[in-house]
MARNU-74508 format. One line per 10 residues: number of its first residue (from 1); their letters; for each residue z, x, y of C-alpha. Coordinates in nm, 4 decimals. Example, Ala and Ser with C-alpha at 12.3 -4.5 7.8 and 13.67 -1.06 7.14 Angstrom:
2
1) AS) 0.7800:1.2300:-0.4500 ~ 0.7140:1.3670:-0.1060 .
//
This chain:
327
1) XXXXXXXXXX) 0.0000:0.0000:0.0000 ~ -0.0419:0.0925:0.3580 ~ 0.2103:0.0778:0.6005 ~ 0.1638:-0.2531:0.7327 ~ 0.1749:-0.3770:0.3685 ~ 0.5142:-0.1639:0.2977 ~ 0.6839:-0.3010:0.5632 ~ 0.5315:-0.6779:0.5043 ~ 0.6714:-0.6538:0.1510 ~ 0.9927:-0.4526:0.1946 .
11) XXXXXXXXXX) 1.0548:-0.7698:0.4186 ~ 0.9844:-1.0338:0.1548 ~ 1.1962:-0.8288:-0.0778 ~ 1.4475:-0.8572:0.1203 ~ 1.4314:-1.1779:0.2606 ~ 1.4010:-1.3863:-0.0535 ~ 1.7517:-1.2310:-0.1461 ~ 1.9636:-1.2757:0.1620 ~ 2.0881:-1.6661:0.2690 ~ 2.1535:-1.7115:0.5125 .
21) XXXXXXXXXX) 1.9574:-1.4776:0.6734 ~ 2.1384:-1.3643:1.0321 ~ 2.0689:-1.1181:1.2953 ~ 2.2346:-0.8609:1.1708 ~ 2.0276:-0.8782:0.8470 ~ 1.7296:-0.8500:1.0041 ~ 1.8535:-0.5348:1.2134 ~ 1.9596:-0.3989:0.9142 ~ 1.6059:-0.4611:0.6996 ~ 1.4091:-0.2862:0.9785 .
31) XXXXXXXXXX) 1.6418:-0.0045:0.9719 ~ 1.5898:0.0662:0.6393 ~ 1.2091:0.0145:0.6445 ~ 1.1839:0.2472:0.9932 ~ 0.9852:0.5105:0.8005 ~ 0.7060:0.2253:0.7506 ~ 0.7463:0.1089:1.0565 ~ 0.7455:0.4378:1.2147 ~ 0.3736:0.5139:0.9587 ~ 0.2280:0.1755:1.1141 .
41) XXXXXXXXXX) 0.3105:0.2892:1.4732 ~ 0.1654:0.6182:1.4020 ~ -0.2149:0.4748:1.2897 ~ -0.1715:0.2085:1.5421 ~ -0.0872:0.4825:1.8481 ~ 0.1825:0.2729:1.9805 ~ 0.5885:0.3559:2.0375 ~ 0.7241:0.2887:1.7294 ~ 1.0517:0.1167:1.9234 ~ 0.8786:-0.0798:2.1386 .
51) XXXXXXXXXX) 0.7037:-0.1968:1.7764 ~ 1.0290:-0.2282:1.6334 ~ 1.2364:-0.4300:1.9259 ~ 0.9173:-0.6803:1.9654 ~ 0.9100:-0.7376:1.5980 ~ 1.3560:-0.8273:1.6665 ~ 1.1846:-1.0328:1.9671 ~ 0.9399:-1.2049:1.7574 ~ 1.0871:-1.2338:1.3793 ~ 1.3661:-1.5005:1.4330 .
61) XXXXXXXXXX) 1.0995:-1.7670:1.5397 ~ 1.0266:-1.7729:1.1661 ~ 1.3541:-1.8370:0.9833 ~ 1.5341:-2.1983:0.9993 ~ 1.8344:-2.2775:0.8573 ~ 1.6763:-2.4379:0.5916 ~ 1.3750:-2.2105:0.4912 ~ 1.2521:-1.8358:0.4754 ~ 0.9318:-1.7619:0.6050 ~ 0.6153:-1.7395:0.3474 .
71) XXXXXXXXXX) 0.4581:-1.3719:0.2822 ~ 0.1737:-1.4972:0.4856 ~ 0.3717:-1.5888:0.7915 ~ 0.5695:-1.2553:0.7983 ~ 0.2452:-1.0647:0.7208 ~ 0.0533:-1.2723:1.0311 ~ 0.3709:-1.2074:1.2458 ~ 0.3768:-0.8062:1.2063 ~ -0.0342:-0.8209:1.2389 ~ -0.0088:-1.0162:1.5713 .
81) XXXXXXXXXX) 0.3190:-0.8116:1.7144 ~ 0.1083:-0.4919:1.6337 ~ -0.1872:-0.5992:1.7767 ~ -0.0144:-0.7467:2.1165 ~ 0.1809:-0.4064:2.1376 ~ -0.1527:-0.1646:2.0736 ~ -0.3598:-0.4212:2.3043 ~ -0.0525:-0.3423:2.6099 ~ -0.0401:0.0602:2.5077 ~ -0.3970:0.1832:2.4414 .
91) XXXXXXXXXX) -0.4913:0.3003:2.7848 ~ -0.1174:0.4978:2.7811 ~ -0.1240:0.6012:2.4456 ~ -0.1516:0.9499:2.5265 ~ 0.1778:0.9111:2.7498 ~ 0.3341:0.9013:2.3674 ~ 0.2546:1.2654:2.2613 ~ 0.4790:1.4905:2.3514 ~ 0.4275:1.8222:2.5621 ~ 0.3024:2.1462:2.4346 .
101) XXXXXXXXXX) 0.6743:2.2905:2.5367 ~ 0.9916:2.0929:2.5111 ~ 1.0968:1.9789:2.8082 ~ 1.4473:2.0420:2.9718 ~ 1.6907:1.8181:3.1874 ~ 1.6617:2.1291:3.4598 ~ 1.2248:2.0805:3.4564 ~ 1.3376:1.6926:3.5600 ~ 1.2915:1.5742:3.9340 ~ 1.4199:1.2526:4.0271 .
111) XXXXXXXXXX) 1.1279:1.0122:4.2204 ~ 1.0775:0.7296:4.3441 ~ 0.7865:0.4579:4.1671 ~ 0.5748:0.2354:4.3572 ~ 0.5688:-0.1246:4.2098 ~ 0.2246:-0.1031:4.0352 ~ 0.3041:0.1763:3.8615 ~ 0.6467:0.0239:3.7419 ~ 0.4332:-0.2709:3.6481 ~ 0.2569:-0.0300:3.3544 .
121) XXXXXXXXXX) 0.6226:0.0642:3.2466 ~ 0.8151:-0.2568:3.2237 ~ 0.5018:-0.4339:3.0603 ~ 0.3625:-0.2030:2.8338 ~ 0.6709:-0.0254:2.7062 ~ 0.9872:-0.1775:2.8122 ~ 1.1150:-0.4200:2.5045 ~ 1.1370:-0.7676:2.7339 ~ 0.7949:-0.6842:2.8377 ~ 0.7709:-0.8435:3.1716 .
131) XXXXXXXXXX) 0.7438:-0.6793:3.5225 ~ 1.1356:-0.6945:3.7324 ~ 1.1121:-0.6666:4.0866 ~ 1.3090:-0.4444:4.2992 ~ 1.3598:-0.0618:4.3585 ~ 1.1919:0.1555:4.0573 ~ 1.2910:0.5508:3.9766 ~ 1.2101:0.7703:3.7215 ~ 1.2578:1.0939:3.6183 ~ 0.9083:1.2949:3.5863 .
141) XXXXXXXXXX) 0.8337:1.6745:3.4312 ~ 0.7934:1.8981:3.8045 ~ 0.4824:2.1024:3.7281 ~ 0.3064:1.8268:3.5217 ~ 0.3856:1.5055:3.7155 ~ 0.4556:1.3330:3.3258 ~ 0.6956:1.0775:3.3441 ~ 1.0040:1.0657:3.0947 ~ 1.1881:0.7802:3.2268 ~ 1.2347:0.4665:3.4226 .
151) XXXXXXXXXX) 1.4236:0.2253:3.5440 ~ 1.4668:0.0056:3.7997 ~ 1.7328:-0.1939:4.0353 ~ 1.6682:-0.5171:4.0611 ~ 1.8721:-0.7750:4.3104 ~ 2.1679:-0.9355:4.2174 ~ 2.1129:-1.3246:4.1115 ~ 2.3829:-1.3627:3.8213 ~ 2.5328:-1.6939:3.9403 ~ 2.8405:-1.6856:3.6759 .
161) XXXXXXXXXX) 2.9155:-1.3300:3.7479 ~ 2.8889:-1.3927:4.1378 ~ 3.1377:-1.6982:4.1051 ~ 3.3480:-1.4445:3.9885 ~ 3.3435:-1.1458:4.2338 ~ 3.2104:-1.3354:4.5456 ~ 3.5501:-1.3464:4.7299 ~ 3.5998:-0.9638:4.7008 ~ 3.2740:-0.8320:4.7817 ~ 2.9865:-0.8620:4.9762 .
171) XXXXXXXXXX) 2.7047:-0.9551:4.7728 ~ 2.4413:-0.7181:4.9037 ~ 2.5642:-0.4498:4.8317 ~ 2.6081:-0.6041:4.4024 ~ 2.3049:-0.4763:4.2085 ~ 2.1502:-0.5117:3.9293 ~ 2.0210:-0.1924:3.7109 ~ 1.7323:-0.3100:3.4023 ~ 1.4314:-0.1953:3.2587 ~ 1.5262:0.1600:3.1564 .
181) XXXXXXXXXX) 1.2704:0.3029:2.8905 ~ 1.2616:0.6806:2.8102 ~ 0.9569:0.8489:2.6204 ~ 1.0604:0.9788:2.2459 ~ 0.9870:1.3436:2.3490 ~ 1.2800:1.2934:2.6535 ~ 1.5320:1.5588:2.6366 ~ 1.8945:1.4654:2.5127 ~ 2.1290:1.3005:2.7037 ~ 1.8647:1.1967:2.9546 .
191) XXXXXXXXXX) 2.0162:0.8447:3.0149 ~ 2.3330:0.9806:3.1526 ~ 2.1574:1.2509:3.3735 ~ 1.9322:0.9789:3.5098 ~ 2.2084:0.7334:3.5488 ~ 2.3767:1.0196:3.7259 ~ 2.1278:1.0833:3.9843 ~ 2.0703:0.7253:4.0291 ~ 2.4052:0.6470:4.0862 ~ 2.4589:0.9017:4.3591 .
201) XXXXXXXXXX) 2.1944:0.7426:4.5820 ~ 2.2759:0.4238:4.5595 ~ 2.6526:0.5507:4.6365 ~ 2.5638:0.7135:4.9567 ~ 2.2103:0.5886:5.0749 ~ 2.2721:0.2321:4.9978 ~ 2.6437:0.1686:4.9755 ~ 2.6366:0.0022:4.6630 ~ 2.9558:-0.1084:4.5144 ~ 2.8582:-0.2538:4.2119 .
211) XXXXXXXXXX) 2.5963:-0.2929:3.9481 ~ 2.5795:-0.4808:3.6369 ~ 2.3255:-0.4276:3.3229 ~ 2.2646:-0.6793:3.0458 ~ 2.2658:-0.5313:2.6355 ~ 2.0994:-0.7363:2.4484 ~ 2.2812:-0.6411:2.0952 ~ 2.0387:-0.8819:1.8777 ~ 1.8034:-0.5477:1.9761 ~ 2.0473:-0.3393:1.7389 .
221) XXXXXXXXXX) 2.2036:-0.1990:2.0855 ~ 2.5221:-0.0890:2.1521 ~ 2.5155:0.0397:2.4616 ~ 2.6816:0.3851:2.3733 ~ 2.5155:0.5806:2.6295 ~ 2.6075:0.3148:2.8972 ~ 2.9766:0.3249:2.7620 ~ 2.9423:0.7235:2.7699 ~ 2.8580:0.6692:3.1243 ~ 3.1945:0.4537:3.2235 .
231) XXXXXXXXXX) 3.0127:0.1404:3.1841 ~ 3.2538:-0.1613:3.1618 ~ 3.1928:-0.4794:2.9093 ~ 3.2327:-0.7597:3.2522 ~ 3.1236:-1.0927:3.0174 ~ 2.9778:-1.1935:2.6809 ~ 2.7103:-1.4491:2.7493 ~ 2.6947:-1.6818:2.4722 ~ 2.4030:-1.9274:2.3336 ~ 2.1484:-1.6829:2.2970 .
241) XXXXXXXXXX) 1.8034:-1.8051:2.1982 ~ 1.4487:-1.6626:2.2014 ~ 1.1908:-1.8805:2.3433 ~ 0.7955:-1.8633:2.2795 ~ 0.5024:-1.9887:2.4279 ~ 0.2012:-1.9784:2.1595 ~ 0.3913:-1.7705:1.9287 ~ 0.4859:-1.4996:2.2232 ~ 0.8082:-1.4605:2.3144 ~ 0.8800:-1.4880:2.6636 .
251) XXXXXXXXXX) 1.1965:-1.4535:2.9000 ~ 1.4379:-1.7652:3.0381 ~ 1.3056:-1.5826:3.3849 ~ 0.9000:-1.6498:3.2729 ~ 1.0100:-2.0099:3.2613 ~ 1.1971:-2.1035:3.5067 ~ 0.9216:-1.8950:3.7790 ~ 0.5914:-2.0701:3.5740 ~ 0.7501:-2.3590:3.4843 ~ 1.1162:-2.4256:3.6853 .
261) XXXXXXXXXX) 1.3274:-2.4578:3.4283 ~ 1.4660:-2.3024:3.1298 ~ 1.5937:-2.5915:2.9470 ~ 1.4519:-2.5974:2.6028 ~ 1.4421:-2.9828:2.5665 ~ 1.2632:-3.0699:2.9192 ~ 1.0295:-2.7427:2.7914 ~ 0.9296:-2.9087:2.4847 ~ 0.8654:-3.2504:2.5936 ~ 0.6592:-3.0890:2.8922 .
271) XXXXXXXXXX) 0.4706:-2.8185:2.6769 ~ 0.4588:-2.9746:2.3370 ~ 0.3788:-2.7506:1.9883 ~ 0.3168:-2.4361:2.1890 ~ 0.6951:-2.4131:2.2959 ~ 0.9255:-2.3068:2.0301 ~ 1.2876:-2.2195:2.0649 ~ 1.4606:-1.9940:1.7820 ~ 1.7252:-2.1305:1.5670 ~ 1.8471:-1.8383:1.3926 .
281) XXXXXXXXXX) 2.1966:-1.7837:1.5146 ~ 2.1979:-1.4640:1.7633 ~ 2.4891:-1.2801:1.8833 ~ 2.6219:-1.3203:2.2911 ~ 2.4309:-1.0854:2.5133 ~ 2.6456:-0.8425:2.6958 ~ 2.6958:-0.7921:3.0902 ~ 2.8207:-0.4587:3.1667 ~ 2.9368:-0.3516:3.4615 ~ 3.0338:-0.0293:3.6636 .
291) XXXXXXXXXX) 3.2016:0.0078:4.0482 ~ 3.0646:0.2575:4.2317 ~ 3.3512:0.2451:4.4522 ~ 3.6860:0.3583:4.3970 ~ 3.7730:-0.0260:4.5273 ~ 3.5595:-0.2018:4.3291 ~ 3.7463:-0.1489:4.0460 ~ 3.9768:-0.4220:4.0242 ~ 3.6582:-0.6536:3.9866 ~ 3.6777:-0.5738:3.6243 .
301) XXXXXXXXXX) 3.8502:-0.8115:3.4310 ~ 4.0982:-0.6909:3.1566 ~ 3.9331:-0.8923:2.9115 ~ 3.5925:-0.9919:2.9131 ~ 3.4457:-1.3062:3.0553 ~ 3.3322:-1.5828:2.8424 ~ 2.9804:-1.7186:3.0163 ~ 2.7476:-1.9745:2.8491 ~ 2.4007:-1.9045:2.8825 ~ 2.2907:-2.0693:3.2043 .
311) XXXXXXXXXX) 2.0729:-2.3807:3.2100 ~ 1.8546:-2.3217:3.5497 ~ 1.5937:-2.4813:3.7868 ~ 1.3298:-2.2374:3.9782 ~ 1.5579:-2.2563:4.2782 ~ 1.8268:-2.0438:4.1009 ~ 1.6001:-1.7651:4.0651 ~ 1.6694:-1.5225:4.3436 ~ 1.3466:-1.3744:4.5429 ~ 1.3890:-1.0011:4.4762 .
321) XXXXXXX) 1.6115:-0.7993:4.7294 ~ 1.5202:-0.4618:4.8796 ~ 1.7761:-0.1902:4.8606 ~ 1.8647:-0.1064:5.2146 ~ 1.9673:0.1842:5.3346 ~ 2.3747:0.2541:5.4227 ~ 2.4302:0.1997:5.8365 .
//
């Protein structure tokens, strides 16, 4: 078998002995099967993570609480993931082989990216897929230009998390940090350096205070290198479900801008068949959090806030703020 059949039948295998099938089995399958995975990313010239987190985004539509998918549906679901994430990464596909010499955190230079360029990044190689608005940076090799990283600060519109801090701090100066995606061939540790760098300028050109970051741990995250970094668990958001519009997933934030709302009811009356809604049980996402004042400390709660995953209308969506500079 090739690879796309290995990893098609490894999970079959697996499937037809696991009920109920959860999260966490899933996870766990594509874990084991990574060296297929990793073989089908290879012949396909795509980034065998962003493979693997789309196929996390993408799976659960198939399994019910009643019924495992058929081998044809998991074989036409890995065939259509793959072909989605080779038809967003063949143009970059060369962005994926690494240097002739390993690169160093000291051949790094911290930059700033225009929005068109950040575009290419969230879209094509970022696991959610869709562009974010705001302020992107990146960390790129200095006498080759090659980018190793992004990410981006977007503006803050978390309307549970604001009900919460509102009264101690002003809300401009709340961020939010998301769509951080570093290249295979990055050197170690090159989350915290970034994050480092980043958080510096924020700190004294923009007089941030505080910045949240959602981990989505149905990905098989666990945000160790944001813990690493003195990030705080601030709430567990619970009711996570994937939504898809003709079999692609697509975010609460897609909806609501496209189609203003997110509730998955009022979505399938208005959209019909093409609107699906996943029903295999997923764990809470995670909003971390991390003052970058001294201050701003005692806006993390002891314990963890419970949040349900918000129902919204397009209004609730925040335009996207620019990060101003300190007066």
């Amino acid at each position: 078998m090739d690879a796309f059949r290995e990893a098609e039948y490894s999970c079959l295998q697996f499937c037809s002995s696991t009920r109920p099938f959860s999260i966490d089995n899933l996870i766990g399958l594509l874990r084991a099967d990574e060296s297929n995975i990793f073989s089908l990313a290879s012949k396909r010239a795509i980034d065998p993570l962003t493979l693997r987190t789309q196929l996390l985004l993408h799976l659960p539509r198939l399994f019910t609480t009643d019924d495992l998918p058929s081998e044809r549906d998991i074989q036409q679901n890995i065939l259509a993931v793959s072909d989605f994430v080779e038809d967003r990464q063949r143009l970059y596909a060369h962005w994926l082989k690494p240097p002739e010499r390993p690169v160093a955190l000291s051949d790094l230079e911290f930059v700033s990216l225009d929005a068109a360029t950040a575009k290419i990044y969230h879209e094509c190689f970022h696991y959610v897929g869709s562009f974010r608005p705001g302020d992107h940076f990146a960390f790129r090799v200095k006498d080759s230009g090659r980018v190793v990283c992004v990410g981006s600060i977007a503006g803050f519109d978390l309307k549970q998390a604001e009900e919460k801090i509102a009264p101690y701090v002003d809300l401009r100066s709340v961020s939010v940090f998301s769509r951080f995606f570093t290249f295979r061939w990055a050197p170690q540790n090159t989350f915290s350096y970034f994050w480092g760098r980043l958080r510096r300028q924020l700190r004294e050109e923009h007089d941030t205070k505080l910045m949240f970051s959602f981990i989505n741990p149905n990905m098989g995250f666990n945000a160790c290198s944001h813990k690493a970094a003195q990030w705080k668990l601030f709430a567990q958001e619970a009711g996570t479900h994937y939504m898809y519009l003709d079999g692609r997933y697509r975010t609460m934030r897609f909806f609501v801008e496209n189609y203003g709302m997110n509730d998955a009811d009022e979505l399938k009356e208005k959209l019909g068949n093409s609107f699906e809604v996943s029903t295999m049980k997923l764990h809470p996402v995670q909003l971390l959090a991390i003052p970058l004042q001294r201050w701003a400390r005692k806006l993390i709660p002891a314990f963890p806030y419970q949040f349900q995953r918000p129902v919204l209308a397009g209004a609730r969506i925040n335009p996207p703020q620019v990060l101003q500079a300190a007066e």
